[in-house]
CHARMM-style PDB file with segment names, atoms N, HN, CA, C and O in Angstrom:
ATOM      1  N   UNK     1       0.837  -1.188   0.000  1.00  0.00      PROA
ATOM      2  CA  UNK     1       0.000   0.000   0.000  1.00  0.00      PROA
ATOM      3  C   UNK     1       0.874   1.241   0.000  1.00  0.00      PROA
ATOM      4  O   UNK     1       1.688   1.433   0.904  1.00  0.00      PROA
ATOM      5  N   UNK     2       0.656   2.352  -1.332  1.00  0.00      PROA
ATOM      6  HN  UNK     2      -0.004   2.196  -2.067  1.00  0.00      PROA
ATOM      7  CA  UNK     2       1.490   3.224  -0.900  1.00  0.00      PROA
ATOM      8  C   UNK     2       0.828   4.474  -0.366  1.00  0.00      PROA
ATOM      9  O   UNK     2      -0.139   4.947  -0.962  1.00  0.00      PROA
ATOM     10  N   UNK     3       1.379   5.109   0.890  1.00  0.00      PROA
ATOM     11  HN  UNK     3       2.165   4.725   1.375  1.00  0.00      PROA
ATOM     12  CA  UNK     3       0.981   5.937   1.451  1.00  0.00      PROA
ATOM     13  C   UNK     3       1.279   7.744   0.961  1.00  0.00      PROA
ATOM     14  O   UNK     3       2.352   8.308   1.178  1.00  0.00      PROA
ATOM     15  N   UNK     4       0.397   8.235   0.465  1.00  0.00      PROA
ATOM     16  HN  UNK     4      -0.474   7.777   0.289  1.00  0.00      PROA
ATOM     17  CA  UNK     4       0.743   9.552  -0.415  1.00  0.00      PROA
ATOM     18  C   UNK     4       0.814  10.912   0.663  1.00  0.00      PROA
ATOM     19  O   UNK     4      -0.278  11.229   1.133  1.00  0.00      PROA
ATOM     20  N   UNK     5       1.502  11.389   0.911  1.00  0.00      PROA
ATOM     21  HN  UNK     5       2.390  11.131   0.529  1.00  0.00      PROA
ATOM     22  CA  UNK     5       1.749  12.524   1.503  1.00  0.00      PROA
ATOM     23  C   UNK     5       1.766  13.976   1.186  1.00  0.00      PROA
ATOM     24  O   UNK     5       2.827  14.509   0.860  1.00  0.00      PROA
ATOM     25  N   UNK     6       0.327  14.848   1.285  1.00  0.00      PROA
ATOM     26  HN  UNK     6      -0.534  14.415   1.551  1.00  0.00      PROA
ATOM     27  CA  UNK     6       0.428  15.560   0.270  1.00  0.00      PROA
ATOM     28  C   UNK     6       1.315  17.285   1.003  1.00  0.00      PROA
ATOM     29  O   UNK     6       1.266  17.809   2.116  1.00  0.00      PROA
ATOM     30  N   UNK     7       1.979  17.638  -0.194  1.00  0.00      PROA
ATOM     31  HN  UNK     7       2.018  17.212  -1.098  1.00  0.00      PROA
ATOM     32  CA  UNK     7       2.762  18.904  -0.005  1.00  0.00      PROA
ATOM     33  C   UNK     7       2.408  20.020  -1.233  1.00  0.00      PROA
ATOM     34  O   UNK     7       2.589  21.176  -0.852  1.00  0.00      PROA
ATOM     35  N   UNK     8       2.037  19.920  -2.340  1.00  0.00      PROA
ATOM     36  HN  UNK     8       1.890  18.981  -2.649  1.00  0.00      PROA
ATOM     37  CA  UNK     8       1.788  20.395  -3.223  1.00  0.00      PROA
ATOM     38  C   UNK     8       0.052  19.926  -3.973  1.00  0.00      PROA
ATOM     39  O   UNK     8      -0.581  18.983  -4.447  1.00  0.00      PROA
ATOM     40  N   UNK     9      -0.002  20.803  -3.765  1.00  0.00      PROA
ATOM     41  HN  UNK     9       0.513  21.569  -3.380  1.00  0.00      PROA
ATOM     42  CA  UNK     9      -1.564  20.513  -3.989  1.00  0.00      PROA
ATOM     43  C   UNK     9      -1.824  20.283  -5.429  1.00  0.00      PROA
ATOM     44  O   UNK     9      -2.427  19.292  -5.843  1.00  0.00      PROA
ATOM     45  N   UNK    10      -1.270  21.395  -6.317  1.00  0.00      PROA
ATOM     46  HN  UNK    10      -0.780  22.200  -5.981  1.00  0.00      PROA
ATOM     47  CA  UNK    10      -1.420  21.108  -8.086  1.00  0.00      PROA
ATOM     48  C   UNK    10      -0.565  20.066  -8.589  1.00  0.00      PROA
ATOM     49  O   UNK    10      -0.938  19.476  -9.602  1.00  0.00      PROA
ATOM     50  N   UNK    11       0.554  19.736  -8.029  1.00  0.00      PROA
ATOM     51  HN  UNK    11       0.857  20.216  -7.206  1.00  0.00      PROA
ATOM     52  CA  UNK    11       1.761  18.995  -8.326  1.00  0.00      PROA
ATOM     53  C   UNK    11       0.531  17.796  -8.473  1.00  0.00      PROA
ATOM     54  O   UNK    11       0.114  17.356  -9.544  1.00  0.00      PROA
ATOM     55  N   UNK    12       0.031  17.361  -6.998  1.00  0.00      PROA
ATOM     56  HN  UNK    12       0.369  17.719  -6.127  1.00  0.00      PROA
ATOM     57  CA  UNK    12      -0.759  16.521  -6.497  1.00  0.00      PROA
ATOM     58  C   UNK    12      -1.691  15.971  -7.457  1.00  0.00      PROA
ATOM     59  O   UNK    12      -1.952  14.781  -7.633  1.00  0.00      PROA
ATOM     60  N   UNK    13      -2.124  16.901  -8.008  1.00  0.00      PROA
ATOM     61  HN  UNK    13      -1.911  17.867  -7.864  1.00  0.00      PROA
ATOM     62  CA  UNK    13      -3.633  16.857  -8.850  1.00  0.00      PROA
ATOM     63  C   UNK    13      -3.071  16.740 -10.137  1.00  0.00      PROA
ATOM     64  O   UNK    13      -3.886  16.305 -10.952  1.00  0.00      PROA
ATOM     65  N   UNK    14      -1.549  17.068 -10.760  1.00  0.00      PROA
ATOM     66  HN  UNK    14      -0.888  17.421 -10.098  1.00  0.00      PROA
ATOM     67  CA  UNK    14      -1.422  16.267 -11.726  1.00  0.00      PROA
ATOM     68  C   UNK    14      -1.336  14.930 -12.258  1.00  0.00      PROA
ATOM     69  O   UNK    14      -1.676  14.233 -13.214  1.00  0.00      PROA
ATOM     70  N   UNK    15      -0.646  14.919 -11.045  1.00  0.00      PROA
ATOM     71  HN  UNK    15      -0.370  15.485 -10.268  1.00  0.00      PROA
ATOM     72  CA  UNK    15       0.081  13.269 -10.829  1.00  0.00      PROA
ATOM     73  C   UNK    15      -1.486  12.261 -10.859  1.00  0.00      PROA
ATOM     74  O   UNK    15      -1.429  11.053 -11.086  1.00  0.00      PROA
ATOM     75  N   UNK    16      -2.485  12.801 -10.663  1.00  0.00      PROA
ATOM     76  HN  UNK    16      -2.532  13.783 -10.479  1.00  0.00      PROA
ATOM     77  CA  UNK    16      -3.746  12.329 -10.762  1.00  0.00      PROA
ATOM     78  C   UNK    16      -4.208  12.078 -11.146  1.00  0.00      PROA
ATOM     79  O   UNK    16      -4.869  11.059 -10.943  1.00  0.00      PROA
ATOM     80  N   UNK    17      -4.271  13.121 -12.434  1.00  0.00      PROA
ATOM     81  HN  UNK    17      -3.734  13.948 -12.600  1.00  0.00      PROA
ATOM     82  CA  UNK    17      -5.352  13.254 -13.267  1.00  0.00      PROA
ATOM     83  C   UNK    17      -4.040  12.300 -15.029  1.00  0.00      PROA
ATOM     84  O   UNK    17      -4.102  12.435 -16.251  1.00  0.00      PROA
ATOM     85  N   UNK    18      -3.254  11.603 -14.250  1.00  0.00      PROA
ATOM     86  HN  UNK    18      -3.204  11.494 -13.257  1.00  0.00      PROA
ATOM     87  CA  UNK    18      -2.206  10.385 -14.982  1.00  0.00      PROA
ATOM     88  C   UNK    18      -3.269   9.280 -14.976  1.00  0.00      PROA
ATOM     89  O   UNK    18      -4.154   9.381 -14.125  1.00  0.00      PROA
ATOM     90  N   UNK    19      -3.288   8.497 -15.608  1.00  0.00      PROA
ATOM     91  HN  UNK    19      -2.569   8.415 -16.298  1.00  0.00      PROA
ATOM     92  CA  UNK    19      -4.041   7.393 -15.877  1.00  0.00      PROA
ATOM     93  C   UNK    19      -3.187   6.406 -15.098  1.00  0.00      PROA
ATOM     94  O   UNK    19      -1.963   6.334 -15.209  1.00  0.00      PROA
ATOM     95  N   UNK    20      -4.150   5.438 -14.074  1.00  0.00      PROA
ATOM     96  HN  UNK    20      -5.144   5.496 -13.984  1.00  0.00      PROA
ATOM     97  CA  UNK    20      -3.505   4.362 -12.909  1.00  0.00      PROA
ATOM     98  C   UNK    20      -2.224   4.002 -13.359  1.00  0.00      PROA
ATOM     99  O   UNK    20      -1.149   4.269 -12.823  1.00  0.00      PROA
ATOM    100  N   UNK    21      -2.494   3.184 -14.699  1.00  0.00      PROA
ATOM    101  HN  UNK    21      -3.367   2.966 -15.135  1.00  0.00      PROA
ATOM    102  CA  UNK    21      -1.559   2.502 -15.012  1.00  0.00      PROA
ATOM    103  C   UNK    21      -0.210   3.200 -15.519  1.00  0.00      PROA
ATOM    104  O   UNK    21       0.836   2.559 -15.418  1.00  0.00      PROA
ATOM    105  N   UNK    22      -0.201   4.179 -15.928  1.00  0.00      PROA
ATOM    106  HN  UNK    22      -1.051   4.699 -16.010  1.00  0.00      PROA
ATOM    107  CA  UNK    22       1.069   5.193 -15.900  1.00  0.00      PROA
ATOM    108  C   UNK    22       1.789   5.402 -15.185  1.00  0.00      PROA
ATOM    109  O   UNK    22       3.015   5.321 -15.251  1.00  0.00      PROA
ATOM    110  N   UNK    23       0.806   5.858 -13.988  1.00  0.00      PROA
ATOM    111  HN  UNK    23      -0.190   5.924 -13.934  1.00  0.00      PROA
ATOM    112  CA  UNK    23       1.536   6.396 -12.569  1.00  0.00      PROA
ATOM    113  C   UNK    23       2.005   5.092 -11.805  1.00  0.00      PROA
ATOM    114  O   UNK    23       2.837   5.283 -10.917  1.00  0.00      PROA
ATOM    115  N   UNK    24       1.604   3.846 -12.018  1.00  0.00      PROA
ATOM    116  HN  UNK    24       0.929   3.691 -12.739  1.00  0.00      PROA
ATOM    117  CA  UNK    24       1.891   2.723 -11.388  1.00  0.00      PROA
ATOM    118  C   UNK    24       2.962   2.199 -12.108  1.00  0.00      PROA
ATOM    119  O   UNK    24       3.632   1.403 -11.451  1.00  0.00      PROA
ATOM    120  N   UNK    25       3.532   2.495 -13.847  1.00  0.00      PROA
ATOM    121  HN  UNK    25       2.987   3.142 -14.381  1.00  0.00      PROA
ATOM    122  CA  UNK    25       4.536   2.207 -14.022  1.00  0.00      PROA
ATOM    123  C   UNK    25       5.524   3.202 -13.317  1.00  0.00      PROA
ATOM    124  O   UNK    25       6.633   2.756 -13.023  1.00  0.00      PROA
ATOM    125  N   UNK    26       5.243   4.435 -13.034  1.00  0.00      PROA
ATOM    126  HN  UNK    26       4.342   4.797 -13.272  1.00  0.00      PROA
ATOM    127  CA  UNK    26       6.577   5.468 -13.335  1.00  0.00      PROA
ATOM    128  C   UNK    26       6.955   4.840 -11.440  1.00  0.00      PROA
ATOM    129  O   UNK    26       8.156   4.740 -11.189  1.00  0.00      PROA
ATOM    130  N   UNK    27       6.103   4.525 -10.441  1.00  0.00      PROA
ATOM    131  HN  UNK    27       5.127   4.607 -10.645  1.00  0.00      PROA
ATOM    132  CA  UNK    27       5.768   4.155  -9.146  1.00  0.00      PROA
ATOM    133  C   UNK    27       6.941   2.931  -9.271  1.00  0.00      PROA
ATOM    134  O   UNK    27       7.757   3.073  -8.359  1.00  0.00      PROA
ATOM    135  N   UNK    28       7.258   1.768 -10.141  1.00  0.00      PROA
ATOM    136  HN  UNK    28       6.596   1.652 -10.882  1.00  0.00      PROA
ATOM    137  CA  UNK    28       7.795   0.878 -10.495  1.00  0.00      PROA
ATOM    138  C   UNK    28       9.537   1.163 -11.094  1.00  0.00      PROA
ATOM    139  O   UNK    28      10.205   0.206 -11.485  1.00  0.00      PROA
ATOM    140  N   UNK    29       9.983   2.303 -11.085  1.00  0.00      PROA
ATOM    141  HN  UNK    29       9.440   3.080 -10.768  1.00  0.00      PROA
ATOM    142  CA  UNK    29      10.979   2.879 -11.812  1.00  0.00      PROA
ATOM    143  C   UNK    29      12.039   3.700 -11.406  1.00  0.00      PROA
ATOM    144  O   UNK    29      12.925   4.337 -11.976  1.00  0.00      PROA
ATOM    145  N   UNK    30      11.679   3.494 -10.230  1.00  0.00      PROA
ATOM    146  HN  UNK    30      10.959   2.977  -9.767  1.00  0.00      PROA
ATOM    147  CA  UNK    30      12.692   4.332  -9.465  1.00  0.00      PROA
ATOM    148  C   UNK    30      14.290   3.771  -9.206  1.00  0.00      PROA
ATOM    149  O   UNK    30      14.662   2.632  -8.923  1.00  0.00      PROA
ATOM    150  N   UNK    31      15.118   5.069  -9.422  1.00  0.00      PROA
ATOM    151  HN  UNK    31      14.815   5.994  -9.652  1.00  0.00      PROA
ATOM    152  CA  UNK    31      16.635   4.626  -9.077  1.00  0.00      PROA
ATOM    153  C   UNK    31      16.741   4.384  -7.881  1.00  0.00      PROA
ATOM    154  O   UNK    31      16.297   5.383  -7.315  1.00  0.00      PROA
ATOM    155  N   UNK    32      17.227   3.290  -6.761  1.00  0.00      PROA
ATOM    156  HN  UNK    32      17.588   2.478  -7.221  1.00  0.00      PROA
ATOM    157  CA  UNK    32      17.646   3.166  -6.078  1.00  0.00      PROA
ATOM    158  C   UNK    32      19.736   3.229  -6.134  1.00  0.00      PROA
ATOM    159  O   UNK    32      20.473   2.708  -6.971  1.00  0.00      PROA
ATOM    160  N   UNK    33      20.066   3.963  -5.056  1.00  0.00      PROA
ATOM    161  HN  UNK    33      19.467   4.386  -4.376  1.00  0.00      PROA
ATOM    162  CA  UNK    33      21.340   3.968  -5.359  1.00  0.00      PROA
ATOM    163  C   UNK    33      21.885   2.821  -4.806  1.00  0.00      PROA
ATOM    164  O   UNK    33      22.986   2.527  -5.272  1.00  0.00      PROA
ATOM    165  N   UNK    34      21.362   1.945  -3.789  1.00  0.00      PROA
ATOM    166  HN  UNK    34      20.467   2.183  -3.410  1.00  0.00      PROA
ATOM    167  CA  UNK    34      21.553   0.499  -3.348  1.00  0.00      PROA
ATOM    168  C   UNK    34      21.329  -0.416  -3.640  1.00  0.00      PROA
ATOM    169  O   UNK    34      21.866  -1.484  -3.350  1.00  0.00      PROA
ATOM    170  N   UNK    35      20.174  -0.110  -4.514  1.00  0.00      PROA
ATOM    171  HN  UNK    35      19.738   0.758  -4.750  1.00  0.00      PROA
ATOM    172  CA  UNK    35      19.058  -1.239  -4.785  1.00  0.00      PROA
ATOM    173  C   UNK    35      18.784  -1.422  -6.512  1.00  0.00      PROA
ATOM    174  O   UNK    35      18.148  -2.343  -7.026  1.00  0.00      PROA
ATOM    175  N   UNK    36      19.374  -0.409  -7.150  1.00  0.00      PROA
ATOM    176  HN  UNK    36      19.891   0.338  -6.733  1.00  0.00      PROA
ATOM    177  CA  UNK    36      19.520  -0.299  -8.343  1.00  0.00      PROA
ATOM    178  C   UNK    36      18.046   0.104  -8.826  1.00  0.00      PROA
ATOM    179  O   UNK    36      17.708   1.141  -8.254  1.00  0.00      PROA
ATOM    180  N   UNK    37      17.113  -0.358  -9.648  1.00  0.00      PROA
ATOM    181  HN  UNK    37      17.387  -1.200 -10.112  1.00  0.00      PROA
ATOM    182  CA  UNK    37      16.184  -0.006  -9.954  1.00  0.00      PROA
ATOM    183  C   UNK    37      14.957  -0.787  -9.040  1.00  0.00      PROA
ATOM    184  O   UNK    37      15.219  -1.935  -8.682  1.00  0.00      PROA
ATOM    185  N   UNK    38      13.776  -0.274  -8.692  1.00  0.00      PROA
ATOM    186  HN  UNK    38      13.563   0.659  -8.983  1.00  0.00      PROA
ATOM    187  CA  UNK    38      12.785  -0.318  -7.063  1.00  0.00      PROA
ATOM    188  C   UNK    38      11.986   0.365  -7.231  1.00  0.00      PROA
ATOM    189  O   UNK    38      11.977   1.266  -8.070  1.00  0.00      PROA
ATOM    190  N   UNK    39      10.843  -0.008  -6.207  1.00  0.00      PROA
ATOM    191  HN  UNK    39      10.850  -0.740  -5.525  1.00  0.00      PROA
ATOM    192  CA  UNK    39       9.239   0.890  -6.394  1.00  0.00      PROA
ATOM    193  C   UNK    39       9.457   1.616  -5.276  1.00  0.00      PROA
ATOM    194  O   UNK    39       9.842   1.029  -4.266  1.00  0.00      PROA
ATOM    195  N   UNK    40       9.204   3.306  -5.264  1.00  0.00      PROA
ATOM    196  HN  UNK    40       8.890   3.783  -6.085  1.00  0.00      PROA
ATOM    197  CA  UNK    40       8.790   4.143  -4.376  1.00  0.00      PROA
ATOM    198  C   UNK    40       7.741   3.789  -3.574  1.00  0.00      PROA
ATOM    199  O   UNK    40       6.619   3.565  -4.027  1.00  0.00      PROA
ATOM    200  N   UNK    41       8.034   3.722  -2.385  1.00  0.00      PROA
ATOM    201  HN  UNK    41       8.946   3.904  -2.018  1.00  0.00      PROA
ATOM    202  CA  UNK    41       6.934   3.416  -1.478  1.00  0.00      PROA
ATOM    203  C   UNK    41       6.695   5.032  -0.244  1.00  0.00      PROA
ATOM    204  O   UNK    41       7.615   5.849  -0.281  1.00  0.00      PROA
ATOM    205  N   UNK    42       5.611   5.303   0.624  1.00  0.00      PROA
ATOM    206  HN  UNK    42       4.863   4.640   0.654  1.00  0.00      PROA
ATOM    207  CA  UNK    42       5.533   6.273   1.492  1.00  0.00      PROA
ATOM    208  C   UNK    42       6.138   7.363   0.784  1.00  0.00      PROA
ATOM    209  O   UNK    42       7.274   7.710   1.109  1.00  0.00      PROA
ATOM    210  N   UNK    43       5.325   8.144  -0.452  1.00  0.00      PROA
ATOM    211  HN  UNK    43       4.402   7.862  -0.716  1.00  0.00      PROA
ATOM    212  CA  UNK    43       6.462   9.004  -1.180  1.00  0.00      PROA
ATOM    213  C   UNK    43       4.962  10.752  -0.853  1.00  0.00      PROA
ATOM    214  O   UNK    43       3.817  10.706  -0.403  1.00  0.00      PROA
ATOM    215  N   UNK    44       5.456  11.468  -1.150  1.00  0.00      PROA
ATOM    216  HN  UNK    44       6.386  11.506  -1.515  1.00  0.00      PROA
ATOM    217  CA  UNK    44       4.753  12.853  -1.177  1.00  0.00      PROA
ATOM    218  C   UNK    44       5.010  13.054  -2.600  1.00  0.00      PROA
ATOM    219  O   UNK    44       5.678  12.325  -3.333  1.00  0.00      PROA
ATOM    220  N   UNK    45       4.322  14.267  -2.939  1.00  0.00      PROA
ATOM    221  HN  UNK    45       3.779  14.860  -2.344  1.00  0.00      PROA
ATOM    222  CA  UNK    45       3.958  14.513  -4.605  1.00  0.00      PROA
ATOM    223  C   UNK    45       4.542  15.950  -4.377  1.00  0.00      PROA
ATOM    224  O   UNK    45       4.070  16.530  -3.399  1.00  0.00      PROA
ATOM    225  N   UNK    46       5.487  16.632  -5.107  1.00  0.00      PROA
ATOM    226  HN  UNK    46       5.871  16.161  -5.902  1.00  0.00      PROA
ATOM    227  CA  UNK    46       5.954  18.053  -5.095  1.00  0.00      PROA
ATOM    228  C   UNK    46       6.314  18.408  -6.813  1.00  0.00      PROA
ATOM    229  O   UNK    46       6.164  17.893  -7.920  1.00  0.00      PROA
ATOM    230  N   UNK    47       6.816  19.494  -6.260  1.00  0.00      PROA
ATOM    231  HN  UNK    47       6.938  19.912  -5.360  1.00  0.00      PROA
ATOM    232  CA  UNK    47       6.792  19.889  -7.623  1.00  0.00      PROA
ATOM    233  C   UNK    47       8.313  21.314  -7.678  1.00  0.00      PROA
ATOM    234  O   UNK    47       8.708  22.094  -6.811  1.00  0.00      PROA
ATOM    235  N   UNK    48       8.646  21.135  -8.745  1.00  0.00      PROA
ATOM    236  HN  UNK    48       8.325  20.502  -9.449  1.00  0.00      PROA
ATOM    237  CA  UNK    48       9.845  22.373  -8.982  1.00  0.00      PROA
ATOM    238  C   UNK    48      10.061  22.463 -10.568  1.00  0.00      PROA
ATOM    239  O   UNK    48      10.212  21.517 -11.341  1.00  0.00      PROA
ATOM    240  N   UNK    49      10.043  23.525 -10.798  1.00  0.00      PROA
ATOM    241  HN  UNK    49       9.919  24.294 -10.170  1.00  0.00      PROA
ATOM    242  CA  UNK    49      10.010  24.134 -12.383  1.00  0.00      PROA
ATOM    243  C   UNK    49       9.169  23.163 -13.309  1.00  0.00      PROA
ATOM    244  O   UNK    49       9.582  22.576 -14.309  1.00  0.00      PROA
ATOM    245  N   UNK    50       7.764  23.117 -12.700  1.00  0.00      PROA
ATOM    246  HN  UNK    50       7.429  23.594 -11.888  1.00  0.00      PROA
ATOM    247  CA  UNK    50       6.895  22.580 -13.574  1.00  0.00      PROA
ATOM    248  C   UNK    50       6.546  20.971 -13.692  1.00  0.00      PROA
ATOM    249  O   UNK    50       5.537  20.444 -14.161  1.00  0.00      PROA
ATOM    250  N   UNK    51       7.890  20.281 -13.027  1.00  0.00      PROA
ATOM    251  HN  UNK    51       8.710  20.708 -12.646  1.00  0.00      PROA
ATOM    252  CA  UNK    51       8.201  19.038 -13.553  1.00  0.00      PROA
ATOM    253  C   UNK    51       7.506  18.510 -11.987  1.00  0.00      PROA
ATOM    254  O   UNK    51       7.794  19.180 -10.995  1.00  0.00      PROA
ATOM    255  N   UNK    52       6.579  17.274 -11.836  1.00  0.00      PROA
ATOM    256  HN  UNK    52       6.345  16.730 -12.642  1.00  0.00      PROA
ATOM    257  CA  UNK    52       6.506  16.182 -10.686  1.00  0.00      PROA
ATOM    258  C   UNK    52       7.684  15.604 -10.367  1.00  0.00      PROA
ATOM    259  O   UNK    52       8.539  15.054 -11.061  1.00  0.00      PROA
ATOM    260  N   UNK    53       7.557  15.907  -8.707  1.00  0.00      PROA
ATOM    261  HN  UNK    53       6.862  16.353  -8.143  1.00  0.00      PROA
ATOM    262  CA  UNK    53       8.751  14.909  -8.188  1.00  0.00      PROA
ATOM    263  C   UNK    53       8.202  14.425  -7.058  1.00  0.00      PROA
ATOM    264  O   UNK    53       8.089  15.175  -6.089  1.00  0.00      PROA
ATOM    265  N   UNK    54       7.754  13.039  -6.996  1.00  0.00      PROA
ATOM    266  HN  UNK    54       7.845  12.429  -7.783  1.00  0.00      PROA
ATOM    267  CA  UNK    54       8.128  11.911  -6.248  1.00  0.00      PROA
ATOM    268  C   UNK    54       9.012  11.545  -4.831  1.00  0.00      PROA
ATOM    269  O   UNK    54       9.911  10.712  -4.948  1.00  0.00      PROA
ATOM    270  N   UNK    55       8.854  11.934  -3.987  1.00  0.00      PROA
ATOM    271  HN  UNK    55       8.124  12.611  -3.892  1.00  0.00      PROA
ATOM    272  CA  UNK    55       9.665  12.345  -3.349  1.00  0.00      PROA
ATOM    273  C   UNK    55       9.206  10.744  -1.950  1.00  0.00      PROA
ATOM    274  O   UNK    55       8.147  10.701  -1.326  1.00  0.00      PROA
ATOM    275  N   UNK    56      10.125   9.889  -1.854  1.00  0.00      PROA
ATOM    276  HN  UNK    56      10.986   9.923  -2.361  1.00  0.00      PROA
ATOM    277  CA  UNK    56       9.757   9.187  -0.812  1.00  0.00      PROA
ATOM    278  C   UNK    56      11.074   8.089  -0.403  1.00  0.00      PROA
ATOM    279  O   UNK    56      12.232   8.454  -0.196  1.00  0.00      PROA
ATOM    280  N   UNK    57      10.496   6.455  -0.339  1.00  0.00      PROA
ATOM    281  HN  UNK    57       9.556   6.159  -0.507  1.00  0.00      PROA
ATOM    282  CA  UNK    57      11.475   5.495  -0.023  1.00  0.00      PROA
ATOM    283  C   UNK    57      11.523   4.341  -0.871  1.00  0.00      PROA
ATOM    284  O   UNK    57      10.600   3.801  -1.481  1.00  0.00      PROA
ATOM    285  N   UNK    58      12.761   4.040  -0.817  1.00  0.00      PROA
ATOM    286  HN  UNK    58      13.510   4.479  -0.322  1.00  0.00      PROA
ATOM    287  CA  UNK    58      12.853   2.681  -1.692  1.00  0.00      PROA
ATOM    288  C   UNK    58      12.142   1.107  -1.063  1.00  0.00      PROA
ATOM    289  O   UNK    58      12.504   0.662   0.025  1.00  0.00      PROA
ATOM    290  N   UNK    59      11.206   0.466  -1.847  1.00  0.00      PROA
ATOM    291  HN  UNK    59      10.912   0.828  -2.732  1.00  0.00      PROA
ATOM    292  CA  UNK    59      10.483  -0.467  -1.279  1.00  0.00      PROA
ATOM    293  C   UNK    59      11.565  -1.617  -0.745  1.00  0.00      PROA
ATOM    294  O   UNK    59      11.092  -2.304   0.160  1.00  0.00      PROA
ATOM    295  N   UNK    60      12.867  -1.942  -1.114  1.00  0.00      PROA
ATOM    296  HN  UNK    60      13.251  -1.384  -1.849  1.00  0.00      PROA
ATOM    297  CA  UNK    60      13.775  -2.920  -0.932  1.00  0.00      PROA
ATOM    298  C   UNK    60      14.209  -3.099   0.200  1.00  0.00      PROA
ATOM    299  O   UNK    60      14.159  -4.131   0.869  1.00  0.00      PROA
ATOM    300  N   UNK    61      15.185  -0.912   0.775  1.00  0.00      PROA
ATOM    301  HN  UNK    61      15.226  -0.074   0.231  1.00  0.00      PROA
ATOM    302  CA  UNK    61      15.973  -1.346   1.775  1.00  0.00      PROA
ATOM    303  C   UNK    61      15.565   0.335   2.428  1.00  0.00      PROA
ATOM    304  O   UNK    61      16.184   0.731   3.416  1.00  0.00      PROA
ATOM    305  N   UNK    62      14.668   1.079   1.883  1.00  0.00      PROA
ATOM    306  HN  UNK    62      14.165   0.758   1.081  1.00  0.00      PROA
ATOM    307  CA  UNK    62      14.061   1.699   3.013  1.00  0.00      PROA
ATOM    308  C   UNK    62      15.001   2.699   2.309  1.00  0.00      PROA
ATOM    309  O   UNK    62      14.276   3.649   2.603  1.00  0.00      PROA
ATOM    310  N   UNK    63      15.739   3.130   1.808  1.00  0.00      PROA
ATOM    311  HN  UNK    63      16.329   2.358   1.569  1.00  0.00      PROA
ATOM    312  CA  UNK    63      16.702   4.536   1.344  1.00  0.00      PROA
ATOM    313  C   UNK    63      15.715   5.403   0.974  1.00  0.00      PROA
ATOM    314  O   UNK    63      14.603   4.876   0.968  1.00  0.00      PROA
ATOM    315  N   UNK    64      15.762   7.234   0.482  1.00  0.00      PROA
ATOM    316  HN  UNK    64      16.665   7.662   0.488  1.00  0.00      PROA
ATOM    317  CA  UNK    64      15.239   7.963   0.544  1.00  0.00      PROA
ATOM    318  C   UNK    64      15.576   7.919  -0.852  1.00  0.00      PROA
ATOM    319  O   UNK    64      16.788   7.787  -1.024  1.00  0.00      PROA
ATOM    320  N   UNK    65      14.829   7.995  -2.002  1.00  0.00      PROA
ATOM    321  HN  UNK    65      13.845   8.103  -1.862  1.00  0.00      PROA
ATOM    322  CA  UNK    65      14.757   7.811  -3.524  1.00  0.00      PROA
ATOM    323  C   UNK    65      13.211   9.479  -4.133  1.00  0.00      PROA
ATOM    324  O   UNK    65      12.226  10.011  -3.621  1.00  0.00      PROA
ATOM    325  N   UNK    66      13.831   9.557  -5.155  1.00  0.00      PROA
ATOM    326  HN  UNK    66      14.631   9.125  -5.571  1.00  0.00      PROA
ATOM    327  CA  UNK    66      12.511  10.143  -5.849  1.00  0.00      PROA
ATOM    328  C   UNK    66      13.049  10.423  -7.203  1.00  0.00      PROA
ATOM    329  O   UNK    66      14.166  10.469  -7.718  1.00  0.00      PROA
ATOM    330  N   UNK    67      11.813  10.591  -7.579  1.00  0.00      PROA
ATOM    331  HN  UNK    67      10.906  10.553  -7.160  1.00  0.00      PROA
ATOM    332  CA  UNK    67      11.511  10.656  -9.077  1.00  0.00      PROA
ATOM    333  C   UNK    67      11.085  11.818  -9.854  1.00  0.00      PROA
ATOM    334  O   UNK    67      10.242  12.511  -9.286  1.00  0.00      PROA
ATOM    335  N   UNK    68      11.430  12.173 -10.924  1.00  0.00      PROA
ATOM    336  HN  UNK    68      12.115  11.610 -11.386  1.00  0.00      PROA
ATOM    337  CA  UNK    68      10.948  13.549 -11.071  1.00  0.00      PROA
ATOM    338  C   UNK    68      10.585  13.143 -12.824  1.00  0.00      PROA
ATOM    339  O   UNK    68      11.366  12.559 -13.575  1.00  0.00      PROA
ATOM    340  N   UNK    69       9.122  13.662 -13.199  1.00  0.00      PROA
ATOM    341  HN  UNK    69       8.488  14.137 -12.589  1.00  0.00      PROA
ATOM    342  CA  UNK    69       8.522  13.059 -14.038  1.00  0.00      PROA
ATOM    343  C   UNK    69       8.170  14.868 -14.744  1.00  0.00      PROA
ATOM    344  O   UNK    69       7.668  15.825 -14.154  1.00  0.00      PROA
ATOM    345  N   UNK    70       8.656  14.770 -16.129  1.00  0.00      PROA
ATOM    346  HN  UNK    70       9.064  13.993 -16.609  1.00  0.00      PROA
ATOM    347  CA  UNK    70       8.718  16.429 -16.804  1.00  0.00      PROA
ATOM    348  C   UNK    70       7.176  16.285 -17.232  1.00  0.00      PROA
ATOM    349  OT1 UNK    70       6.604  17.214 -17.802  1.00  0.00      PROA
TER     350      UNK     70
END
């Protein structure tokens, strides 16, 4: 279950208005620097120069990972 933490409210509502299965691949894609590639788990939705970023933990070994989707 991933737990969404919200900080950005429009960031939020983009990442939303993504179709499940999109957001559940990009959710699936994350760099882990330990773990190599891993699903974001407990992540918040933000945002900086327009672009979504993902901001949470790696499902493997718990490291702090995010994603930033243009």
């Amino acid at each position: 279950m991933v737990t969404i933490k919200q900080t950005d409210e429009l960031a939020l509502k983009r990442w939303q208005a993504m179709p499940a299965d999109i957001r559940k691949r990009l959710e699936d894609n994350v760099f882990c620097s330990n773990c190599g590639v891993t699903t974001i788990v407990n992540y918040h939705v933000d945002s900086s120069d327009f672009a979504i970023i993902l901001k949470g933990y790696c499902q493997k070994c718990n490291k702090e990972v995010a994603r930033v989707i243009d």
